[in-house]
C-alpha positions as CSV (number, residue, x, y, z in Angstrom):
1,X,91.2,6.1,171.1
2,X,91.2,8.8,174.1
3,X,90.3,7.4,177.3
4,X,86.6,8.4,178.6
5,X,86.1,9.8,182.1
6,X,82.0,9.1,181.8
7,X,82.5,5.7,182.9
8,X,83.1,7.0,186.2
9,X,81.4,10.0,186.6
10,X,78.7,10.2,184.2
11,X,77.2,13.3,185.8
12,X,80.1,14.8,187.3
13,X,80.5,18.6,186.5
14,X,83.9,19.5,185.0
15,X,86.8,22.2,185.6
16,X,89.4,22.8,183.0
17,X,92.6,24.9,184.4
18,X,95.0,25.9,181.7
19,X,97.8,27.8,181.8
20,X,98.3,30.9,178.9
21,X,101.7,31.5,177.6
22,X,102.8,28.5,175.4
23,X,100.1,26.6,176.4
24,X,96.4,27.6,175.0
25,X,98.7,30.9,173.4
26,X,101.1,30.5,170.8
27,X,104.5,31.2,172.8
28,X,105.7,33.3,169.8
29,X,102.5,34.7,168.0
30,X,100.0,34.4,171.3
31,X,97.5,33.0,169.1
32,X,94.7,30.8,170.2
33,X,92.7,30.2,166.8
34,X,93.9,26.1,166.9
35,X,91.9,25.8,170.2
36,X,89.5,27.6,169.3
37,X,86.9,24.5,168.6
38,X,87.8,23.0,171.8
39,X,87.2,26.0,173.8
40,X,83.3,26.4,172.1
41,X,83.0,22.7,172.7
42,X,83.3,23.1,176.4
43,X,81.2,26.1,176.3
44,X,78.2,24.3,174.6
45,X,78.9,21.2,177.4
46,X,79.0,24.1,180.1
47,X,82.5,23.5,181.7
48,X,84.1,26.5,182.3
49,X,87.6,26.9,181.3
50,X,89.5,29.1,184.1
51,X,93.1,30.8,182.9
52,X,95.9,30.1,185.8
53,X,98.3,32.3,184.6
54,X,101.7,34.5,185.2
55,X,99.9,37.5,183.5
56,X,98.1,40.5,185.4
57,X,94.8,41.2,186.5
58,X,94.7,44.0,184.0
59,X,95.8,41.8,181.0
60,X,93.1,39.1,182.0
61,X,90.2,41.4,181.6
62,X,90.1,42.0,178.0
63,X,92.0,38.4,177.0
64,X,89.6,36.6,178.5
65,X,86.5,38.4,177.0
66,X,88.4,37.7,173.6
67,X,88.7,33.9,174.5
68,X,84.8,34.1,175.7
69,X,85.6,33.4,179.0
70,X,83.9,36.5,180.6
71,X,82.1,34.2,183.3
72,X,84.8,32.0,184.2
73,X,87.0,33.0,187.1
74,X,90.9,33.2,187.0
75,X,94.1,33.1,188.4
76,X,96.8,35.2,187.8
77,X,100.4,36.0,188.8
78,X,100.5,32.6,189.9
79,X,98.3,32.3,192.0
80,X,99.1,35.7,193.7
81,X,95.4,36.9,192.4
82,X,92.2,35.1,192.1
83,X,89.3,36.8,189.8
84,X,85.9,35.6,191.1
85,X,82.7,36.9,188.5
86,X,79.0,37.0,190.1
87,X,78.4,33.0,189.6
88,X,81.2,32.3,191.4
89,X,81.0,34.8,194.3
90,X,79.6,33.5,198.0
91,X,76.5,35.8,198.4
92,X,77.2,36.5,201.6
93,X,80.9,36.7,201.6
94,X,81.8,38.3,198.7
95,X,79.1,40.5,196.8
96,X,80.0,44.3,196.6
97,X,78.4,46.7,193.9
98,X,81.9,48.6,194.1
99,X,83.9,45.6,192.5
100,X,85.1,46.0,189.4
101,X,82.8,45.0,186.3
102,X,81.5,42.8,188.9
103,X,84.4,40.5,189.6
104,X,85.7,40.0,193.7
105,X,89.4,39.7,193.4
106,X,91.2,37.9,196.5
107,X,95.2,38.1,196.9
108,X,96.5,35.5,198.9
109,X,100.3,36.6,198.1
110,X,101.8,39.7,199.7
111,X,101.6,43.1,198.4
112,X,103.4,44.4,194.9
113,X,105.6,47.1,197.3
114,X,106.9,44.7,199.9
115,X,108.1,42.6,197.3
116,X,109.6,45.0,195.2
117,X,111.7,46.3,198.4
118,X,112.6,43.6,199.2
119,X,113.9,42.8,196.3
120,X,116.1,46.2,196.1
121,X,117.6,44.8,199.4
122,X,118.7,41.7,198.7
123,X,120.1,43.0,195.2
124,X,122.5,44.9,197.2
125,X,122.9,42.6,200.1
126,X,124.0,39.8,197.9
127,X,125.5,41.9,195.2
128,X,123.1,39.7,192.5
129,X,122.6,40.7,188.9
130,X,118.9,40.5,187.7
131,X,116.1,43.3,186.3
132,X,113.0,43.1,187.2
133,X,110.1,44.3,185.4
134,X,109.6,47.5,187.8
135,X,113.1,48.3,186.5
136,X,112.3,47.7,182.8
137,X,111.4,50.7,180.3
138,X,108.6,49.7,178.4
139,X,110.5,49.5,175.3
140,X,112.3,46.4,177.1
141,X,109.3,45.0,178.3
142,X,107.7,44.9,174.8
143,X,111.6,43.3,173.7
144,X,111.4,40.8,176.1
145,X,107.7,39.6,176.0
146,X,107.1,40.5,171.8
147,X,104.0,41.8,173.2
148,X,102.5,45.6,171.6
149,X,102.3,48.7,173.9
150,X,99.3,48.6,175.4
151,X,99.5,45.1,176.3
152,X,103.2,45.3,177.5
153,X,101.6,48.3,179.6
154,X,99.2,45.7,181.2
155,X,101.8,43.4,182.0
156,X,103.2,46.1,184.3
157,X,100.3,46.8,186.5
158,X,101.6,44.1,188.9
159,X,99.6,42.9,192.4
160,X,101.5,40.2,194.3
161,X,104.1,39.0,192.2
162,X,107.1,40.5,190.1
163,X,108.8,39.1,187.7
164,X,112.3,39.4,186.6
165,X,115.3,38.7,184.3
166,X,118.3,36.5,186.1
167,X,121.8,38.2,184.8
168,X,123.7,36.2,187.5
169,X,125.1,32.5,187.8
170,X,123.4,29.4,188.9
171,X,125.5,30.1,192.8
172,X,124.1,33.6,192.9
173,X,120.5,32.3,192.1
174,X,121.2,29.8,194.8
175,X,122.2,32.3,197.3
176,X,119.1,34.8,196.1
177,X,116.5,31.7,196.7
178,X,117.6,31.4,199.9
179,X,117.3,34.8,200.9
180,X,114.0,35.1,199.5
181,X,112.6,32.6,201.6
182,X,114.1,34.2,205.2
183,X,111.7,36.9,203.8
184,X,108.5,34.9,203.4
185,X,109.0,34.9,199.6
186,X,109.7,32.1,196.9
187,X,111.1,32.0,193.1
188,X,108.9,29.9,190.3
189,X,110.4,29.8,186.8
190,X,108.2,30.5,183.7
191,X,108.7,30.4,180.2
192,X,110.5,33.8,179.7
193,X,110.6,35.3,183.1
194,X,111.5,33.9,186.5
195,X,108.7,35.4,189.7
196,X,109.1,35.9,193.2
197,X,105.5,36.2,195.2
198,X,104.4,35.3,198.6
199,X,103.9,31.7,199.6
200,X,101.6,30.5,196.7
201,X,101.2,29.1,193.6
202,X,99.1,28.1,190.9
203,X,98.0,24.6,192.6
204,X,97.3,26.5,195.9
205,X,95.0,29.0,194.0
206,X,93.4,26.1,191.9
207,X,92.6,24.0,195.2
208,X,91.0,27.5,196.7
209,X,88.9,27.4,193.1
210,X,87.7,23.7,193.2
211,X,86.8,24.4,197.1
212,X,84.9,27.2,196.2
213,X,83.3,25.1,193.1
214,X,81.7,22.5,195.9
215,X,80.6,25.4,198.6
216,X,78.3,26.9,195.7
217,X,77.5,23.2,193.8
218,X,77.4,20.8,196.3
219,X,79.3,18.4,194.0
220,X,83.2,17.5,193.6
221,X,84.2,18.2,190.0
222,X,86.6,16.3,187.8
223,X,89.1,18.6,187.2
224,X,91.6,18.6,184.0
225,X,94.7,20.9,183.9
226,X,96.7,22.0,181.1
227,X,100.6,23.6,181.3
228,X,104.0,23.8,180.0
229,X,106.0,25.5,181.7
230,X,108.1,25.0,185.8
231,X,105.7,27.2,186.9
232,X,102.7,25.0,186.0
233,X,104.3,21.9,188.0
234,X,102.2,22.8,191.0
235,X,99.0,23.4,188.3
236,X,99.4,19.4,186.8
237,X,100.3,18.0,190.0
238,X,96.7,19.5,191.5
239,X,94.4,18.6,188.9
240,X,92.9,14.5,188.3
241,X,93.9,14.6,185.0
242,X,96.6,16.4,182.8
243,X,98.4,17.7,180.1
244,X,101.8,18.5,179.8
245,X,102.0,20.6,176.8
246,X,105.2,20.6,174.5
247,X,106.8,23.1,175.5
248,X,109.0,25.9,173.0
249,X,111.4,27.2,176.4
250,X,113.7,24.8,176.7
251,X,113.3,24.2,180.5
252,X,112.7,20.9,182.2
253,X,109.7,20.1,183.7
254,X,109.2,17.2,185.7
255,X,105.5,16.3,186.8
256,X,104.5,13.9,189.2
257,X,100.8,13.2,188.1
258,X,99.3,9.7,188.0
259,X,97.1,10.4,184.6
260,X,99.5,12.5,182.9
261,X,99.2,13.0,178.9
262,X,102.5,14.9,177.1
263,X,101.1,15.9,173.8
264,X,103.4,16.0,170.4
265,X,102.4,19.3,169.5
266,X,102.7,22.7,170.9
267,X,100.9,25.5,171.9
268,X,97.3,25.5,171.4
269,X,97.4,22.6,168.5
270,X,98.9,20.5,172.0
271,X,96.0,22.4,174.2
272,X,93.6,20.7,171.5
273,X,95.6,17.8,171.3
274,X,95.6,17.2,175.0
275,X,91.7,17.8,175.0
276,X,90.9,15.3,172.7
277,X,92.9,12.0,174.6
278,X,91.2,12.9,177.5
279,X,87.5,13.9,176.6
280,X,87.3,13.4,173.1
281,X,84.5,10.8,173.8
282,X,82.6,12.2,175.7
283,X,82.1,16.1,174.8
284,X,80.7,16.3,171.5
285,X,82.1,18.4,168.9
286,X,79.6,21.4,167.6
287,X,77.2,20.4,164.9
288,X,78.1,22.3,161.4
289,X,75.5,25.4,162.1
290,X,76.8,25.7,165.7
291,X,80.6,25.9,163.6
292,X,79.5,28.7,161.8
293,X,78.4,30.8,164.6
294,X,81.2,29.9,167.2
């Protein structure tokens, strides 16, 4: 039977944080359909579901309308950009009829064209082999992602983070991690791509998140997080409870969470799977009608 959080927090509101990529998306296909019932069961409970993602700002505004998650916030690139909508926003601090289809968008990481400089220096400096997607055609993009043009053209419209290709050996990427950080910078590995970014990452954004979540509410939530990947180490390692996904990249991830659940299957049948052991009891699956109109 899945273990039941009510017991101690009946009336506790809840977070779920979930990575993208291999997690609630198919790492191959990018579908979601699996999840699908789990996602309209936390929308009929009212607990938003918030993307932390490597994705951009641009991919995120369409996915997550598709994915009904048009009034949850996000993270993307990492961490590098947070997406706040109206219900989220301080209405003092943040409010501005300029923003974007509403949303306030904060970037704790440092800018797209320091980064991207940098990088061009230290490729030479250290004579390191890697391409990163500001070097990529689009055709290489789409090669390296399986992504379709327009969404591949998304990808590129980067903020605070960039990610990249390694072509070198595992004493160059040494050398190239250390160089990054003399410049302020770090290296997270995902499932396809390594990223360098400023000093953040995905836990640091969904602390930020959760912070904001009591200013507004007034109440501490329970939060759950879902990931697969390296990059979501910091994501599982910030949240009460999690799920490490089974993961289709082939890269080691080793969480340090006291109420961790690794789930048998992958992508969004694990995202479903991991739901179910940990709130299975106590969020109701939709009545038939409900089914039909989800």
């Amino acid at each position: 039977m899945p273990p039941s959080t009510s017991s101690c927090a009946p009336l506790q509101p809840r977070l779920v944080f979930t990575d993208l990529d291999g997690t609630l998306l198919d790492h191959d296909t990018y579908d979601w359909e699996p999840a699908s019932g789990w996602l309209a069961r936390l929308k009929q409970a009212g607990v938003p579901v918030i993307p932390v993602t490597s994705k951009t700002r641009a991919e995120l505004l369409s996915l997550r309308l598709e994915l009904g998650l048009g009034e949850c916030p996000f993270i993307a690139e990492n961490g590098a950009v947070i997406g706040l909508p109206p219900a989220w926003q301080h209405a003092r601090l943040d409010r501005d009829p300029a923003n974007v289809d509403g949303l306030q968008i904060k970037t704790p990481s440092l800018d797209i064209g320091f980064i991207r400089q940098r990088l061009e220096i230290l490729r030479d400096r250290l004579n390191v082999r890697f391409r990163s997607m500001g070097d990529m055609s689009l055709e290489e993009i789409m090669e390296a992602t399986g992504l379709p043009d327009p969404k591949a053209r998304q990808a590129r419209v980067r903020e605070g983070s960039e990610p990249l290709l390694w072509d070198d050996g595992e004493d160059a990427l040494e050398r190239f991690v250390d160089a990054l950080g003399n410049d302020g910078l770090r290296l997270t590995r995902g499932g396809r791509f390594f990223h360098v970014m400023g000093d953040v990452d995905k836990g640091g954004a969904l602390h930020w998140l959760t912070e904001r979540f009591v200013s507004l509410r007034g109440h501490h939530p329970v939060t759950l997080g879902l990931g697969d990947g390296p990059n979501d180490i910091s994501l599982l390692e910030a949240t009460e409870l999690a799920v490490l996904v089974r993961g289709r990249h082939g890269h080691a991830v080793d969480v340090d969470a006291k109420r961790l659940y690794r789930t048998d299957a992958y992508g969004p049948q694990g995202w479903a799977e991991g739901l179910e052991h940990w709130w299975g009891r106590d969020i109701p699956p939709l009545a038939k009608a409900e089914e039909g109109h989800a």
